[in-house]
N, CA, C and O of each residue as an XYZ file, in Angstrom:
324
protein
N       7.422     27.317      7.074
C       8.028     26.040      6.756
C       7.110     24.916      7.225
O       6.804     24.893      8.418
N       6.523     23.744      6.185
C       5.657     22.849      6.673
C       6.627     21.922      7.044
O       7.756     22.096      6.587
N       6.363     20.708      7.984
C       6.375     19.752      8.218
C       6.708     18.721      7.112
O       5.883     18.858      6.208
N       7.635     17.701      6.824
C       7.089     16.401      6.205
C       6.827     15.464      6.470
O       6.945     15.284      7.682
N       6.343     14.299      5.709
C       6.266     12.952      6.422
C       7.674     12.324      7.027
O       8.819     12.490      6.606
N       7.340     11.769      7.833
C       8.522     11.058      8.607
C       8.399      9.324      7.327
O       7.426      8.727      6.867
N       9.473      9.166      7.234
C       9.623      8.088      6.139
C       9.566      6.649      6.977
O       8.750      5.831      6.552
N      10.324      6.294      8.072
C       9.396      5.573      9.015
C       7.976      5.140      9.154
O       7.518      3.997      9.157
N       7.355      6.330      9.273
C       5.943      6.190      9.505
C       5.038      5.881      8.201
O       3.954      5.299      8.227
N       5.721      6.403      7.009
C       5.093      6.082      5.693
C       5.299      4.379      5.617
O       4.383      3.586      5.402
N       6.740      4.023      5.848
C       7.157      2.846      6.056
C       6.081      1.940      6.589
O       5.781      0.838      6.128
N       5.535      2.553      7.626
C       4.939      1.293      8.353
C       3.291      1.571      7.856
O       2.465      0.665      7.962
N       3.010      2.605      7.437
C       1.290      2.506      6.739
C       1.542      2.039      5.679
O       0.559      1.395      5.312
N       2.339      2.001      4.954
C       2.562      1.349      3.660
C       2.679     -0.600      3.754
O       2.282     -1.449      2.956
N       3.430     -0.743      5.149
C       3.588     -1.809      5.532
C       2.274     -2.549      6.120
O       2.142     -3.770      6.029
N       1.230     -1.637      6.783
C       0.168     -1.834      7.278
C      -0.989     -2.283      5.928
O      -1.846     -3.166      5.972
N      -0.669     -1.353      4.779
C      -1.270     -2.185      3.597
C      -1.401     -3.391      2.956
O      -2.259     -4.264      2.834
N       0.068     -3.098      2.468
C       0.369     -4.381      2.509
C       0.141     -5.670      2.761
O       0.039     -6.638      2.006
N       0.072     -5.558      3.938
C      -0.635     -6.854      5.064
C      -2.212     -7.013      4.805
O      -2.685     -8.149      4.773
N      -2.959     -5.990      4.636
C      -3.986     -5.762      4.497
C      -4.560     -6.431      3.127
O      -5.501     -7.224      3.096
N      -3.731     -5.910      1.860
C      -3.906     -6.744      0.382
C      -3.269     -8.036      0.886
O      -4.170     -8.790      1.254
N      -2.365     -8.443      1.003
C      -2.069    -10.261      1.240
C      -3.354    -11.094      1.867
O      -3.746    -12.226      1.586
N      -4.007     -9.882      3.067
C      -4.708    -11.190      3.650
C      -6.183    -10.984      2.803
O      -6.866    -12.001      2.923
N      -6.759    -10.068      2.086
C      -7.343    -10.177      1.219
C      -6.878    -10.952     -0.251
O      -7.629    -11.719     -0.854
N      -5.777    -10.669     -0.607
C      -5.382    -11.645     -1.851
C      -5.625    -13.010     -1.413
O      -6.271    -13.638     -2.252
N      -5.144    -14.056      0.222
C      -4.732    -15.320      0.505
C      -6.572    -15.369      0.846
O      -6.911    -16.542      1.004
N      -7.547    -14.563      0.958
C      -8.935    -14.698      1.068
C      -9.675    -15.226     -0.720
O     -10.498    -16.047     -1.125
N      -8.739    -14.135     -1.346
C      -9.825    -14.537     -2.809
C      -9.332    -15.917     -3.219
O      -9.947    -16.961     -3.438
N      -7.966    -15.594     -3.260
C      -7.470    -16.963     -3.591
C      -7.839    -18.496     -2.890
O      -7.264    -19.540     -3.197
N      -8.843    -18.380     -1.963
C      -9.548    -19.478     -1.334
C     -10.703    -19.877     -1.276
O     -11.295    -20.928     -1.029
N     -10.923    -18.878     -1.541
C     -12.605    -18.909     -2.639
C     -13.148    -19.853     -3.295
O     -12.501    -20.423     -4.173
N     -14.309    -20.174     -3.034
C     -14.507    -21.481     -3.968
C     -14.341    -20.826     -5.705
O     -13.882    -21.449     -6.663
N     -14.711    -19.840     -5.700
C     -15.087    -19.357     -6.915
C     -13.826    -18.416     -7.008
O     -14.430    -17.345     -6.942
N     -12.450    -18.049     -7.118
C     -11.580    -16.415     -6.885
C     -12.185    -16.011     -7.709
O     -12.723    -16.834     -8.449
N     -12.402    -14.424     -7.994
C     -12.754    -13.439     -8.739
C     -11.298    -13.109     -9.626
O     -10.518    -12.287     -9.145
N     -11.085    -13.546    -10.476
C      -9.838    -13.601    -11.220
C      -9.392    -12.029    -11.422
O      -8.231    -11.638    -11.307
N     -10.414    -11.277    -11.713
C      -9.916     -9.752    -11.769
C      -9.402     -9.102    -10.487
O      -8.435     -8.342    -10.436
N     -10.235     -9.527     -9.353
C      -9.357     -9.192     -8.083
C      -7.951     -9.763     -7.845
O      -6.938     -9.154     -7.502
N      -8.097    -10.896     -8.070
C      -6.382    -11.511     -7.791
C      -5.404    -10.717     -8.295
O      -4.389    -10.269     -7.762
N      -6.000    -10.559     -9.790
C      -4.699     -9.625    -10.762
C      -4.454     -8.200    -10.204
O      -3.289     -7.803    -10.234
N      -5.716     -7.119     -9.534
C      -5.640     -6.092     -9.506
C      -4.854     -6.123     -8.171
O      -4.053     -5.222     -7.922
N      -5.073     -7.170     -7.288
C      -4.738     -7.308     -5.463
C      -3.009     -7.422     -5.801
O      -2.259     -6.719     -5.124
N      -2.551     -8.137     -6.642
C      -0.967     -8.499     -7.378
C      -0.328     -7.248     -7.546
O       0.689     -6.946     -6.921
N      -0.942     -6.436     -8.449
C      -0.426     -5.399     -9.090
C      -0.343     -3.900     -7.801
O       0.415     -2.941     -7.654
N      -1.452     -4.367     -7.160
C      -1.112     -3.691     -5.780
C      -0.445     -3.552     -5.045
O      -0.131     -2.518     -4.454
N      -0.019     -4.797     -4.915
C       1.013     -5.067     -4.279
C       2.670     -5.025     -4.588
O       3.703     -4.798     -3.959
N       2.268     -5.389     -5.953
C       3.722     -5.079     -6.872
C       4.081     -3.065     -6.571
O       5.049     -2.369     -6.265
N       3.183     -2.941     -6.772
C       3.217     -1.057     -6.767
C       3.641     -0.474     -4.904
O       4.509      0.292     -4.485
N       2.671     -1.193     -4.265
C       3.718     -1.011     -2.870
C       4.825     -1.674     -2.587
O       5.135     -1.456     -1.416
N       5.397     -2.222     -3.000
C       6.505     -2.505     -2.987
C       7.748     -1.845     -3.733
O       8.821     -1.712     -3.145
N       7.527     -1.356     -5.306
C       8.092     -0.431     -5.568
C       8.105      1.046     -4.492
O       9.171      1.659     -4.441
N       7.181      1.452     -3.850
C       6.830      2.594     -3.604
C       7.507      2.839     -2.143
O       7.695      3.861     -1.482
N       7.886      1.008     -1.853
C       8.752      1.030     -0.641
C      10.407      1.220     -0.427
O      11.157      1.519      0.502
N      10.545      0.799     -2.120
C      11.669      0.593     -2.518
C      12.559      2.226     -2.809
O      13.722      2.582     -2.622
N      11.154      3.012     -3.423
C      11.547      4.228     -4.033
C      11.627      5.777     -2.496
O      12.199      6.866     -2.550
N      10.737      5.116     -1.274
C      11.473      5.583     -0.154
C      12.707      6.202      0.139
O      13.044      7.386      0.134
N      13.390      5.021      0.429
C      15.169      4.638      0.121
C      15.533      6.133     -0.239
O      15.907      6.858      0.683
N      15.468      6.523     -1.225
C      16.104      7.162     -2.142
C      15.531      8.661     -2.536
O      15.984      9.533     -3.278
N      14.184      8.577     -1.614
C      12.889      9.853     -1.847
C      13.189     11.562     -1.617
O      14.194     11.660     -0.913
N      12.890     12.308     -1.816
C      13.322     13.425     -1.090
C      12.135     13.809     -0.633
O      11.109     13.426     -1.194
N      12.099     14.832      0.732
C      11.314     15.036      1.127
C       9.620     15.031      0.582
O       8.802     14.262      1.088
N       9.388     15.656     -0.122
C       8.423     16.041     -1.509
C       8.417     14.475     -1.687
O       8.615     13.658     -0.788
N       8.257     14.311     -2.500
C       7.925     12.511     -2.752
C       8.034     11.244     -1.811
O       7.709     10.062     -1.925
N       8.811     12.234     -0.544
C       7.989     11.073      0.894
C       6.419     11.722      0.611
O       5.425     11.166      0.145
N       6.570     12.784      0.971
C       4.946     13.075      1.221
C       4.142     12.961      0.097
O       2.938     13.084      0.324
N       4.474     12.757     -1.063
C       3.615     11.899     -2.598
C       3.157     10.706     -1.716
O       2.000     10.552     -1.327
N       4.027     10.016     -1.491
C       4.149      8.465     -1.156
C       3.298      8.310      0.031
O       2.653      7.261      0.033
N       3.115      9.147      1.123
C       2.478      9.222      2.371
C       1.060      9.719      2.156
O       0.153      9.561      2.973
N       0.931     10.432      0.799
C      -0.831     11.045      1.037
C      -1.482      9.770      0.453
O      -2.587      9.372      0.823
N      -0.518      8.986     -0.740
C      -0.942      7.794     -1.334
C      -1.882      6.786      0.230
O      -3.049      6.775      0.621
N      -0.687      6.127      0.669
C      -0.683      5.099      1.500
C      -1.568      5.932      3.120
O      -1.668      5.382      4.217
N      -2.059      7.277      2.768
C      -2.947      7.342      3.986
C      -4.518      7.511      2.966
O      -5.639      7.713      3.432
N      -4.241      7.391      1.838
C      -5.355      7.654      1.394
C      -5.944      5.964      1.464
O      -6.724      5.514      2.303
N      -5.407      5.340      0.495
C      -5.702      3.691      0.490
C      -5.463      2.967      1.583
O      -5.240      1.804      1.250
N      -5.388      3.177      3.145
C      -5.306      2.989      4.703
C      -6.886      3.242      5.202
O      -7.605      2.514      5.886
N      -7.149      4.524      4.611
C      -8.691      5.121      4.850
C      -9.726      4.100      4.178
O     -10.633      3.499      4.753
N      -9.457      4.057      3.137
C     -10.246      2.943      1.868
C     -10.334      1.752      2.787
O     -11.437      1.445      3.240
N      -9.217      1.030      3.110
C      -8.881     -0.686      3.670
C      -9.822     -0.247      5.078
O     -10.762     -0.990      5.361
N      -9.565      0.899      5.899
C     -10.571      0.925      6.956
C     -11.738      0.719      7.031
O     -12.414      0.106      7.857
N     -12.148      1.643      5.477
C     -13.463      1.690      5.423
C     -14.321      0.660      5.015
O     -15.503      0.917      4.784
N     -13.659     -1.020      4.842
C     -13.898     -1.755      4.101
C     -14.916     -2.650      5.214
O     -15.487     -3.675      4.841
């Protein structure tokens, strides 16, 4: 029997993103120049974690841990930035 994600903890790396695209979105968006394709893609990012926070709620085990390999994968990415 494996382990799953604790939905809490997805909660808060997901939440840790989050934060992560805003203060990059409130960066392009101050730009002398914004990169208009980033704004839209940084939006839609954000629109999608937010669904993905929403769909938590309601997840069963199995699709916490969809939701948790997501938000540790793109956590690794924002680190690596």
């Amino acid at each position: 029997m494996s382990e799953h994600a604790n939905p809490l903890a997805v909660q808060q790396t997901a939440q840790d993103v989050i934060n992560a695209y805003t203060t990059q979105l409130m960066k392009e968006r101050s730009a002398p120049v914004p990169d208009a394709a980033r704004v839209e893609w940084l939006k839609a990012e954000l629109a999608a974690c937010g669904a993905d926070l929403q769909a938590l709620d309601d997840a069963d085990p199995d699709e916490v841990d969809e939701i948790a390999a997501r938000y540790a994968a793109r956590a690794q990415a924002l680190n690596g930035q």
